[in-house]
PyMOL Python script that loads the backbone (N, CA, C, O; Angstrom):
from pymol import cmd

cmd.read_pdbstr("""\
ATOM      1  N   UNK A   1     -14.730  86.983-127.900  1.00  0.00           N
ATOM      2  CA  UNK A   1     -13.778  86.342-128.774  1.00  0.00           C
ATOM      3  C   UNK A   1     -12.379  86.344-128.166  1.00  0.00           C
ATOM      4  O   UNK A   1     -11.735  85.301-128.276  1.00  0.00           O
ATOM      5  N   UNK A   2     -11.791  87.453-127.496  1.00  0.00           N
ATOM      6  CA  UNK A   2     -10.638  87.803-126.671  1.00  0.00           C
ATOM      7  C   UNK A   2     -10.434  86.717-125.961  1.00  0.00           C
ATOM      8  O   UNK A   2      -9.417  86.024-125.996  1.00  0.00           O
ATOM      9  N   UNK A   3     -11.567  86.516-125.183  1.00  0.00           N
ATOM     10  CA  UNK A   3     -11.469  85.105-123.892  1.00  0.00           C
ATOM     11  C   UNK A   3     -11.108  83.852-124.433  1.00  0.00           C
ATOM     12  O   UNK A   3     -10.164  83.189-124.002  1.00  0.00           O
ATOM     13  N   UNK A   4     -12.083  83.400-125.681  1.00  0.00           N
ATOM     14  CA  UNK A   4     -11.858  81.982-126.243  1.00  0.00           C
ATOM     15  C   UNK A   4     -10.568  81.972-126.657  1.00  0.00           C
ATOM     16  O   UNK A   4      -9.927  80.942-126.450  1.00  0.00           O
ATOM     17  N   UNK A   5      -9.877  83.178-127.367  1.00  0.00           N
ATOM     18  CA  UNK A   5      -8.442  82.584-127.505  1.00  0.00           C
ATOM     19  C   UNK A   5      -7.890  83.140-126.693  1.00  0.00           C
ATOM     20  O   UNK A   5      -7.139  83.796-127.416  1.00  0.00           O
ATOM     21  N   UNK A   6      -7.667  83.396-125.811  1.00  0.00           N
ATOM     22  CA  UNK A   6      -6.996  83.277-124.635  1.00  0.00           C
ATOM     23  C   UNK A   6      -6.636  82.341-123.892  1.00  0.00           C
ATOM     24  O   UNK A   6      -5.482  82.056-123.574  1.00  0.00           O
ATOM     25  N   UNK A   7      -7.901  81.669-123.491  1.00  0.00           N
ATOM     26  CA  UNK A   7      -8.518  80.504-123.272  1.00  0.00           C
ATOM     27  C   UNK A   7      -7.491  78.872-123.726  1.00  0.00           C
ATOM     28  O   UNK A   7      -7.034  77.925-123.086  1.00  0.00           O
ATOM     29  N   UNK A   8      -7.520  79.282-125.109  1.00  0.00           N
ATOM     30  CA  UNK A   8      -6.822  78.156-125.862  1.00  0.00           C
ATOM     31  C   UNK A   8      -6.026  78.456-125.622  1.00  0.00           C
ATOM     32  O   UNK A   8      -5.704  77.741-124.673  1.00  0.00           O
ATOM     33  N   UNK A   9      -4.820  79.550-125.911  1.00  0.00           N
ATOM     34  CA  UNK A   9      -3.462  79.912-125.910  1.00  0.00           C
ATOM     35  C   UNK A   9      -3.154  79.328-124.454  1.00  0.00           C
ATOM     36  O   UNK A   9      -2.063  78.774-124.319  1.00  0.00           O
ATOM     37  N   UNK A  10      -3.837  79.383-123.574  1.00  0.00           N
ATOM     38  CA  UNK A  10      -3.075  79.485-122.273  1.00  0.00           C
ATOM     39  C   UNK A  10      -3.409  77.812-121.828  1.00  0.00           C
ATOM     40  O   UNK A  10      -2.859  77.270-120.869  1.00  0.00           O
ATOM     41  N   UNK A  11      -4.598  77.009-122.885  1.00  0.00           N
ATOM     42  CA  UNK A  11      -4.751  75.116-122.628  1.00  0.00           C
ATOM     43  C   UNK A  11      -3.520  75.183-123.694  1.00  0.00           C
ATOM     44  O   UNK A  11      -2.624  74.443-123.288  1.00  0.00           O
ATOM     45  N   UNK A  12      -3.239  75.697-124.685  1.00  0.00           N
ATOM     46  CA  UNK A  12      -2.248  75.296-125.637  1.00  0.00           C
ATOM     47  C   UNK A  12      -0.517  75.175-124.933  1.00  0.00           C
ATOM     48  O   UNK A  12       0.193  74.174-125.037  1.00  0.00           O
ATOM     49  N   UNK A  13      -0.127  76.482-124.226  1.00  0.00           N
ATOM     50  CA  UNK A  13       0.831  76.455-123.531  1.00  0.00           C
ATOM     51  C   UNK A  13       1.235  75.249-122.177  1.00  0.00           C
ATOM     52  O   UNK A  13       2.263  74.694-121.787  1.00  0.00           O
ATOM     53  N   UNK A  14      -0.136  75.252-121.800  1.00  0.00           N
ATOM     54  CA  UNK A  14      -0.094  74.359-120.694  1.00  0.00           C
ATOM     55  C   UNK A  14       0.546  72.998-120.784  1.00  0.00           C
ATOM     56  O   UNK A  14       1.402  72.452-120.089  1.00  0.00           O
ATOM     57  N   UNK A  15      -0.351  72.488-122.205  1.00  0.00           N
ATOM     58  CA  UNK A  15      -0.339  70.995-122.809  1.00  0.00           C
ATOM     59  C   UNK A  15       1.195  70.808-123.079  1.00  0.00           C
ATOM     60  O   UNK A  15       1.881  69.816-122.832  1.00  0.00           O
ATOM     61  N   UNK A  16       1.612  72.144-123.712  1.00  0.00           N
ATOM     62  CA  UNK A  16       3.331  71.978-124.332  1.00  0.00           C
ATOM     63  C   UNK A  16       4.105  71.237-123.051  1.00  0.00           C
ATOM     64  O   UNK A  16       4.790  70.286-123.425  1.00  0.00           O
ATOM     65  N   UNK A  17       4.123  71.415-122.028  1.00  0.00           N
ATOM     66  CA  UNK A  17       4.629  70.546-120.589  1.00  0.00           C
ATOM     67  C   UNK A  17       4.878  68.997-120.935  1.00  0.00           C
ATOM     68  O   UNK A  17       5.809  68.224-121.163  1.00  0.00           O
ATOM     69  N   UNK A  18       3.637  69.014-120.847  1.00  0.00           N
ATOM     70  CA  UNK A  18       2.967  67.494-120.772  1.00  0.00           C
ATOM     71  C   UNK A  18       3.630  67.123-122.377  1.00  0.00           C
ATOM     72  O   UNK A  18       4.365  66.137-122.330  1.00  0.00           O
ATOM     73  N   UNK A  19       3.539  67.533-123.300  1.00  0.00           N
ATOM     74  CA  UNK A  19       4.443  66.582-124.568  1.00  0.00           C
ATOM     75  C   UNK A  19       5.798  66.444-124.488  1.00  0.00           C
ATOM     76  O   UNK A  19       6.472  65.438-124.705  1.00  0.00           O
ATOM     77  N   UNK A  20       6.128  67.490-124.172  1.00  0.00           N
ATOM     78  CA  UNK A  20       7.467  67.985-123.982  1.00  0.00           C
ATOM     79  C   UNK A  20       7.921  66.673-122.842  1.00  0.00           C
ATOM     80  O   UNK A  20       8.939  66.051-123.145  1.00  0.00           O
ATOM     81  N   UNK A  21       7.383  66.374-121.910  1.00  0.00           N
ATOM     82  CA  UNK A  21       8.039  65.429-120.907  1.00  0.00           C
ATOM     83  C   UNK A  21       7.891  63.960-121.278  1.00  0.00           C
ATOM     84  O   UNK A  21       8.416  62.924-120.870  1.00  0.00           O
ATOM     85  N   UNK A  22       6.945  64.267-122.242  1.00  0.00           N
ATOM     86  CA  UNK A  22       6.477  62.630-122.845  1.00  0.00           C
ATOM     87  C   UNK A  22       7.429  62.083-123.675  1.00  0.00           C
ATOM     88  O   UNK A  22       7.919  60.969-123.486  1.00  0.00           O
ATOM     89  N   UNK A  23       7.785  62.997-124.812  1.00  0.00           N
ATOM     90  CA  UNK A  23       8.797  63.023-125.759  1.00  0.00           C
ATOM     91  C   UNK A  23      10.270  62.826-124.987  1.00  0.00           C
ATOM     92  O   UNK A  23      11.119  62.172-125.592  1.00  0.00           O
ATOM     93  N   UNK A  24      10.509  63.222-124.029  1.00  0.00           N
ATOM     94  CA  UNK A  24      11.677  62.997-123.284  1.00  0.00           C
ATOM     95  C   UNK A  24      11.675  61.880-122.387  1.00  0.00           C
ATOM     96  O   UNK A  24      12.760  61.556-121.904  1.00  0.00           O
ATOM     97  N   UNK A  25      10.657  61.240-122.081  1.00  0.00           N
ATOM     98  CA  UNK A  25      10.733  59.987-121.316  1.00  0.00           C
ATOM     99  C   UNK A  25      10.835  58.875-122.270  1.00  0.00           C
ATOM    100  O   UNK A  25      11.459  57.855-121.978  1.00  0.00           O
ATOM    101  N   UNK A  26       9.942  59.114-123.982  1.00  0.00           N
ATOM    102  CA  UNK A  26      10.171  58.179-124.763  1.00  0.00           C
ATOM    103  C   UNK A  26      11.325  58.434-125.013  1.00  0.00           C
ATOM    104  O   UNK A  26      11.828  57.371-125.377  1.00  0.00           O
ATOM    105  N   UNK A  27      12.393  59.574-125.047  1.00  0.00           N
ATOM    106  CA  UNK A  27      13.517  59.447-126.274  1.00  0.00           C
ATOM    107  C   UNK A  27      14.660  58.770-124.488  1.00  0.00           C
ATOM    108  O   UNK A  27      15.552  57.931-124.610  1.00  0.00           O
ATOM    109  N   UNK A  28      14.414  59.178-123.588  1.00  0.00           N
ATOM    110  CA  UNK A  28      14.859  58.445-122.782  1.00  0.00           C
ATOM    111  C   UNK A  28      15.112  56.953-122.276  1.00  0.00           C
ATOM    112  O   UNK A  28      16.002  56.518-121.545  1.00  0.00           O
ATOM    113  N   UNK A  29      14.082  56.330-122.877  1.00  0.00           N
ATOM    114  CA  UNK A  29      13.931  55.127-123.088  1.00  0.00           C
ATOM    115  C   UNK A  29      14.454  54.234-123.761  1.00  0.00           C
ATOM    116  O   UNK A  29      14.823  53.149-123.311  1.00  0.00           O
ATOM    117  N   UNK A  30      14.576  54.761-125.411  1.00  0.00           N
ATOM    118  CA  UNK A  30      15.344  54.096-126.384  1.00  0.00           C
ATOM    119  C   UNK A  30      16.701  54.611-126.638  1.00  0.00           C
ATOM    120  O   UNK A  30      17.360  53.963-127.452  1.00  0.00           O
ATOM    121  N   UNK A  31      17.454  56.033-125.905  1.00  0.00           N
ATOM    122  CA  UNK A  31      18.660  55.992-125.906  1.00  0.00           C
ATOM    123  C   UNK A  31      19.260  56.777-124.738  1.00  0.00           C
ATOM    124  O   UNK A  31      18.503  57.550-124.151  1.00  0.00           O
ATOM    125  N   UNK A  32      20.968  56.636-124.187  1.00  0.00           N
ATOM    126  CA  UNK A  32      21.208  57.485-123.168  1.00  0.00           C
ATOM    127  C   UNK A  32      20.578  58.604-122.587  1.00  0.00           C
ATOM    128  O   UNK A  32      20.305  59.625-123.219  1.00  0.00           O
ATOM    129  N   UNK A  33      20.335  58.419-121.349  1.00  0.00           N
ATOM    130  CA  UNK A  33      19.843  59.787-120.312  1.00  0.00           C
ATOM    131  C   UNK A  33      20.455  61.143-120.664  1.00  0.00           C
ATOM    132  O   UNK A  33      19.979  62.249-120.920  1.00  0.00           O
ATOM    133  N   UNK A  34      21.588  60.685-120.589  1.00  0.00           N
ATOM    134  CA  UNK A  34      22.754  61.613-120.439  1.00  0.00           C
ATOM    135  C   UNK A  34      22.539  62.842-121.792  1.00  0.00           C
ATOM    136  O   UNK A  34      22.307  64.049-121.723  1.00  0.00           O
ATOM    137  N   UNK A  35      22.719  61.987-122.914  1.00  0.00           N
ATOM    138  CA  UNK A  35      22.290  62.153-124.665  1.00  0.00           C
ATOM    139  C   UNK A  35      20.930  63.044-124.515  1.00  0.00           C
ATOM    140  O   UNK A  35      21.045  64.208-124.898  1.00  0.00           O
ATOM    141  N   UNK A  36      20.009  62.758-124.148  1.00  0.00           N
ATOM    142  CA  UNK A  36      18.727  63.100-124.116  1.00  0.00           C
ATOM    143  C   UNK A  36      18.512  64.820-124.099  1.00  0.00           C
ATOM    144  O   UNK A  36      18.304  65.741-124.889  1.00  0.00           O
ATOM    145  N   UNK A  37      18.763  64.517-122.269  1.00  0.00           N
ATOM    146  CA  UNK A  37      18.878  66.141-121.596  1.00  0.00           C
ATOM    147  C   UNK A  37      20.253  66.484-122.434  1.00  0.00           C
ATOM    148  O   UNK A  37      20.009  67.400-123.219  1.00  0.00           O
ATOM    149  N   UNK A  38      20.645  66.358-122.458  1.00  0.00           N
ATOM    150  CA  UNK A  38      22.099  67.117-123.340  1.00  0.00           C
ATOM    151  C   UNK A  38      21.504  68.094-124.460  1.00  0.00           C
ATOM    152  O   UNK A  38      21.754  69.292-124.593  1.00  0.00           O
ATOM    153  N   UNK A  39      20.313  66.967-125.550  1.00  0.00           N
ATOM    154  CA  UNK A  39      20.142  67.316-126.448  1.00  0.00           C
ATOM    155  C   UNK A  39      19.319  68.584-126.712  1.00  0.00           C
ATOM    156  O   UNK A  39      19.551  69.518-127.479  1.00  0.00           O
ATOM    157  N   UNK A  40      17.608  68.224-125.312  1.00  0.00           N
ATOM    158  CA  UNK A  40      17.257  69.100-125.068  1.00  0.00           C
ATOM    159  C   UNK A  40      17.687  70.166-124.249  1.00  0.00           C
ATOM    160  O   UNK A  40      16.855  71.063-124.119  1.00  0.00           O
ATOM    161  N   UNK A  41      18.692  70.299-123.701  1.00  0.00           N
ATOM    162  CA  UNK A  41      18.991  71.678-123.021  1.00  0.00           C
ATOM    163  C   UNK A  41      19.640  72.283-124.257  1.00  0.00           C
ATOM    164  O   UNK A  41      19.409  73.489-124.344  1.00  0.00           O
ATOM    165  N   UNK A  42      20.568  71.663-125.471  1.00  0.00           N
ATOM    166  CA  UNK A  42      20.801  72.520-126.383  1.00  0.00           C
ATOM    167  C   UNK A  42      20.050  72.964-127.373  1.00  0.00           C
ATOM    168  O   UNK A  42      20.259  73.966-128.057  1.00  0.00           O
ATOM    169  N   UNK A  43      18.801  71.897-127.483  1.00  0.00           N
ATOM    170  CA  UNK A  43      17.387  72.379-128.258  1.00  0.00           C
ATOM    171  C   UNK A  43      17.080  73.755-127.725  1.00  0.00           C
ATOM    172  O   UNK A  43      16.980  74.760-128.429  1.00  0.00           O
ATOM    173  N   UNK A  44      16.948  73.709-126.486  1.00  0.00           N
ATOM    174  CA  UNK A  44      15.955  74.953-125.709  1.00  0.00           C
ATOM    175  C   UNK A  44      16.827  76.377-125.734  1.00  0.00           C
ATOM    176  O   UNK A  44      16.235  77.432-125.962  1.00  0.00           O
ATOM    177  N   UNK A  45      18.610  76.344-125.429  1.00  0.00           N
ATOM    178  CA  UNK A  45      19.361  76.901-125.779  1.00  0.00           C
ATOM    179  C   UNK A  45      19.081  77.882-127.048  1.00  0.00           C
ATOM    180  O   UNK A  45      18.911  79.101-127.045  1.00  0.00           O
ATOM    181  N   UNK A  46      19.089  76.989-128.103  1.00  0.00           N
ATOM    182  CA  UNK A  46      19.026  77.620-129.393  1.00  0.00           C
ATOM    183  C   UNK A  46      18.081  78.212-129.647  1.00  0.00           C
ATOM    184  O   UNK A  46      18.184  79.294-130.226  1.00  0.00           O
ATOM    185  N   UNK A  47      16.910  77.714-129.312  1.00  0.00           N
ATOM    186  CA  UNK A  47      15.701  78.477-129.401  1.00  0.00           C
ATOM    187  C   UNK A  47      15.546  80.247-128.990  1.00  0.00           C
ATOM    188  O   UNK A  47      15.103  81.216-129.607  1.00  0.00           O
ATOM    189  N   UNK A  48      16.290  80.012-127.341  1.00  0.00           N
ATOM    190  CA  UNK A  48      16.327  81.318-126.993  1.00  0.00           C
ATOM    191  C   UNK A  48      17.304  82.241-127.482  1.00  0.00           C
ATOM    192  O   UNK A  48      17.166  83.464-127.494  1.00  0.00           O
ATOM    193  N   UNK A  49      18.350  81.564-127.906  1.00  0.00           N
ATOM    194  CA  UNK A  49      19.439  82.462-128.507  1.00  0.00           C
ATOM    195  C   UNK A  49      18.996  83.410-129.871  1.00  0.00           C
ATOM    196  O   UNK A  49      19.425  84.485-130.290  1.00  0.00           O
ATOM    197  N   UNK A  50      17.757  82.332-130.430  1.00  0.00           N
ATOM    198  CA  UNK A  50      17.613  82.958-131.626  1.00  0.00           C
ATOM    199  C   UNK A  50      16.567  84.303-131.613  1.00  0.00           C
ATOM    200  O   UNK A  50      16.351  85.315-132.279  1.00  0.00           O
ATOM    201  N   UNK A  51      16.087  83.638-130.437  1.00  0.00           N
ATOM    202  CA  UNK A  51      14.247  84.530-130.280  1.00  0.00           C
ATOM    203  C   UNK A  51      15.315  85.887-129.472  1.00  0.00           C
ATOM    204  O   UNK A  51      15.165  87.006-129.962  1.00  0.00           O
ATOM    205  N   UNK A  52      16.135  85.780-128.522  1.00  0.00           N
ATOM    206  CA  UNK A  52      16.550  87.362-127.577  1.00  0.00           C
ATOM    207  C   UNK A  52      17.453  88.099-128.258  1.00  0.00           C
ATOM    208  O   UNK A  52      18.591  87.633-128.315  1.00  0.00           O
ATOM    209  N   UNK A  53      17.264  89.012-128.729  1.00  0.00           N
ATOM    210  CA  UNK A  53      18.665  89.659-128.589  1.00  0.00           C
ATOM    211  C   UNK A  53      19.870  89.494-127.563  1.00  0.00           C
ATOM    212  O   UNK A  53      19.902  89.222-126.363  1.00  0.00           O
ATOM    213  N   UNK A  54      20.889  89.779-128.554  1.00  0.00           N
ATOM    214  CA  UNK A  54      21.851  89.548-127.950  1.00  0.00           C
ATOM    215  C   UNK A  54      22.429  90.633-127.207  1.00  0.00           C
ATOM    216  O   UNK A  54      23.422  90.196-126.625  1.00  0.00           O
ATOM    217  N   UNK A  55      22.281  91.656-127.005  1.00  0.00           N
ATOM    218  CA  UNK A  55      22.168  92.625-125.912  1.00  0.00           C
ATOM    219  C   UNK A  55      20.940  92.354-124.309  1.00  0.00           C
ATOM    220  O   UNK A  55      20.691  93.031-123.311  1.00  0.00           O
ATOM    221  N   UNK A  56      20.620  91.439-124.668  1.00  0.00           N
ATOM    222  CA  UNK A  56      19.979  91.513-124.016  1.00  0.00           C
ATOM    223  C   UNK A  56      20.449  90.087-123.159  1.00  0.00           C
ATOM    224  O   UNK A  56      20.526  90.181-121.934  1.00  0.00           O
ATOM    225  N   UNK A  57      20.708  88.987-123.711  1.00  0.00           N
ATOM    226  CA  UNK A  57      21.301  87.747-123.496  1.00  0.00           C
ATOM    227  C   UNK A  57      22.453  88.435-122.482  1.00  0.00           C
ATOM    228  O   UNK A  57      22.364  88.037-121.321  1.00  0.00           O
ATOM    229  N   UNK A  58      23.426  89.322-122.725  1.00  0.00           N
ATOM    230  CA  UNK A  58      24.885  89.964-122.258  1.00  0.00           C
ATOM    231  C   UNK A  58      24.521  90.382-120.955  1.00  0.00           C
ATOM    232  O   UNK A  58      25.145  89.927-119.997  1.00  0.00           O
ATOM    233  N   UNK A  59      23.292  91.450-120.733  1.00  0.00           N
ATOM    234  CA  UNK A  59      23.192  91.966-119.887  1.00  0.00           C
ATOM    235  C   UNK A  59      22.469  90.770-118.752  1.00  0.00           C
ATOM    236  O   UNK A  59      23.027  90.681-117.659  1.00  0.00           O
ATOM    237  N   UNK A  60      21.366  89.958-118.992  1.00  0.00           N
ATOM    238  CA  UNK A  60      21.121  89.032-118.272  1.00  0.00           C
ATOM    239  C   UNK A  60      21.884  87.925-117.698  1.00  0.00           C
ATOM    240  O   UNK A  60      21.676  87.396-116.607  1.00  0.00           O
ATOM    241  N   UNK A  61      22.751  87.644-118.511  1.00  0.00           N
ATOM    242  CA  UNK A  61      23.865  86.833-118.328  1.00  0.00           C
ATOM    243  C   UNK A  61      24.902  87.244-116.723  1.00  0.00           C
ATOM    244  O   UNK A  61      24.926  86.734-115.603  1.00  0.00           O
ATOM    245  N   UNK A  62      25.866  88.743-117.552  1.00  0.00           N
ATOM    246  CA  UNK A  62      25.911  89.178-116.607  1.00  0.00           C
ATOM    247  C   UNK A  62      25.534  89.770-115.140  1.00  0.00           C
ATOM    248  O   UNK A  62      26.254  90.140-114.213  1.00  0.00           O
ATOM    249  N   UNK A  63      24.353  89.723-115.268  1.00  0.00           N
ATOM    250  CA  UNK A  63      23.909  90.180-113.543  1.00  0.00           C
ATOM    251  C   UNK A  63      23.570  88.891-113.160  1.00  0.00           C
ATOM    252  O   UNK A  63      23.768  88.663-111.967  1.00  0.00           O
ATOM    253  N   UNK A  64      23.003  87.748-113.988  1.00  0.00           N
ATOM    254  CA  UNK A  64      23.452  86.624-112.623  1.00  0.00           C
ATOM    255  C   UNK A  64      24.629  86.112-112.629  1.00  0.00           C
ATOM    256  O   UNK A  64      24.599  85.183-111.821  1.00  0.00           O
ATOM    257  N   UNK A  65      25.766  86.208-113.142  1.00  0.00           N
ATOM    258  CA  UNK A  65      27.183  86.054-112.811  1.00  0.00           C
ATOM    259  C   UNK A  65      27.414  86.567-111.387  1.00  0.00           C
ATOM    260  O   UNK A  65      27.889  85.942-110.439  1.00  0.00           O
ATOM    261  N   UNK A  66      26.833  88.266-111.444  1.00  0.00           N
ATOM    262  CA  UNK A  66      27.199  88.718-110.186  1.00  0.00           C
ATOM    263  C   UNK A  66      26.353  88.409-109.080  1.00  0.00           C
ATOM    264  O   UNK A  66      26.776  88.364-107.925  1.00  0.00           O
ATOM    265  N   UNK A  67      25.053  88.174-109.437  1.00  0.00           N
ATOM    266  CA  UNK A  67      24.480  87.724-108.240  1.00  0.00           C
ATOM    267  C   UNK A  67      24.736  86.333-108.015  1.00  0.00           C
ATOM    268  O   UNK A  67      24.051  85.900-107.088  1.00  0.00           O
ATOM    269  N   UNK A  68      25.416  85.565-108.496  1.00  0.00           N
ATOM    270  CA  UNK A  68      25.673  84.251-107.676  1.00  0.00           C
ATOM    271  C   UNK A  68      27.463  84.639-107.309  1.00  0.00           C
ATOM    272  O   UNK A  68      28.089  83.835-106.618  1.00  0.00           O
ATOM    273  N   UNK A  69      28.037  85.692-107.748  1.00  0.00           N
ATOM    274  CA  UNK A  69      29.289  85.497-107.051  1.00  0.00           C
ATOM    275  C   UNK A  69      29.005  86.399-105.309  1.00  0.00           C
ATOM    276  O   UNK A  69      29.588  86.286-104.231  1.00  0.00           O
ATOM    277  N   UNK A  70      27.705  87.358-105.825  1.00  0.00           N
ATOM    278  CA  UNK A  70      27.348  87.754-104.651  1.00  0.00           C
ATOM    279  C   UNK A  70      26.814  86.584-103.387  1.00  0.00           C
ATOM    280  O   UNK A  70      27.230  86.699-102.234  1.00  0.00           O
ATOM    281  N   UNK A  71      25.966  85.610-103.745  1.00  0.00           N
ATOM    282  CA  UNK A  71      25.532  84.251-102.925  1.00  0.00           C
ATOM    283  C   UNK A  71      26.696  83.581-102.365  1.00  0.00           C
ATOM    284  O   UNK A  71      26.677  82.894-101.343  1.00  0.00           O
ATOM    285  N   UNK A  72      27.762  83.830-103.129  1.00  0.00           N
ATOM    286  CA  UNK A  72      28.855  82.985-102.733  1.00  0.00           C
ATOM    287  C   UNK A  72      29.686  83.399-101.638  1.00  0.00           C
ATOM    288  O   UNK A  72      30.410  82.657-100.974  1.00  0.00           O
ATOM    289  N   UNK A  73      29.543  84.541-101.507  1.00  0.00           N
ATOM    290  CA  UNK A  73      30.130  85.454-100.451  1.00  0.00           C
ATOM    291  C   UNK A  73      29.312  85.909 -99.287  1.00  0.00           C
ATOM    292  O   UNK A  73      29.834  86.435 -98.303  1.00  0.00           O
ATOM    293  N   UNK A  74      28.080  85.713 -99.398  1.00  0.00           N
ATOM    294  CA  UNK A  74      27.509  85.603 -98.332  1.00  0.00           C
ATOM    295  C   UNK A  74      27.600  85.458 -97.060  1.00  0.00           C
ATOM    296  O   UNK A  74      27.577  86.239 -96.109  1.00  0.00           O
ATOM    297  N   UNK A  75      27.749  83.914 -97.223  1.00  0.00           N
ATOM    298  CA  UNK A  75      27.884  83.032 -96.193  1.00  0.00           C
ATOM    299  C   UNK A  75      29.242  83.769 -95.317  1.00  0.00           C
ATOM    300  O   UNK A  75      29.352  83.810 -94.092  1.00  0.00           O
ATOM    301  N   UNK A  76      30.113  84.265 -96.231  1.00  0.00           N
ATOM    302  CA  UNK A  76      31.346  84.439 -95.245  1.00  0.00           C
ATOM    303  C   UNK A  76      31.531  86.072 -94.768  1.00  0.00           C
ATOM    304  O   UNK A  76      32.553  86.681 -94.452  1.00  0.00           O
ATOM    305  N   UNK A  77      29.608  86.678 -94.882  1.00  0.00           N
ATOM    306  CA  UNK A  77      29.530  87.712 -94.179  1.00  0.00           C
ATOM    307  C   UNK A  77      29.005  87.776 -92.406  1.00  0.00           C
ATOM    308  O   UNK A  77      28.928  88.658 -91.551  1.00  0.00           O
ATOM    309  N   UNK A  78      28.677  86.055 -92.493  1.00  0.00           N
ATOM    310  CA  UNK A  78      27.860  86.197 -91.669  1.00  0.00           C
ATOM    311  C   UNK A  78      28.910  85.455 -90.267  1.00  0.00           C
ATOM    312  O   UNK A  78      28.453  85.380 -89.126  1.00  0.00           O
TER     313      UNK A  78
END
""", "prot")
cmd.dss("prot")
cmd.show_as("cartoon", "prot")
cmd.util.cbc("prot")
cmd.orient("prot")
């Protein structure tokens, strides 16, 4: 029983892709590009804001702040 829903959960997750890009090529179609992705990056935004803690959002946040100010400095180690 473990396997069969497993099974599904993981065709169920998969499929979410595939609507998810469908829905964005139709809503792409009938209005601005720009509008679209705007809308869904603040869809997807909210979602996670609501599902993480916010201690946890702070601390992730911050260490890639520093690891891309670390990338940035890189180059001018070498």
């Amino acid at each position: 029983m473990i396997a069969l829903l497993t099974s599904f959960l993981l065709i169920a997750l998969a499929e979410m892709g595939d609507k998810t890009q469908l829905l964005t090529l139709y809503l792409a179609s009938r209005f601005p590009v720009r509008k679209v992705l705007v809308g869904i990056a603040l869809w997807g935004g909210n979602i996670l804001g609501e599902r993480l803690p916010k201690r946890t959002i702070s601390k992730v946040s911050g260490a890639l702040f520093l690891l891309f100010g670390l990338l940035t400095l890189a180059p001018l180690a070498f």
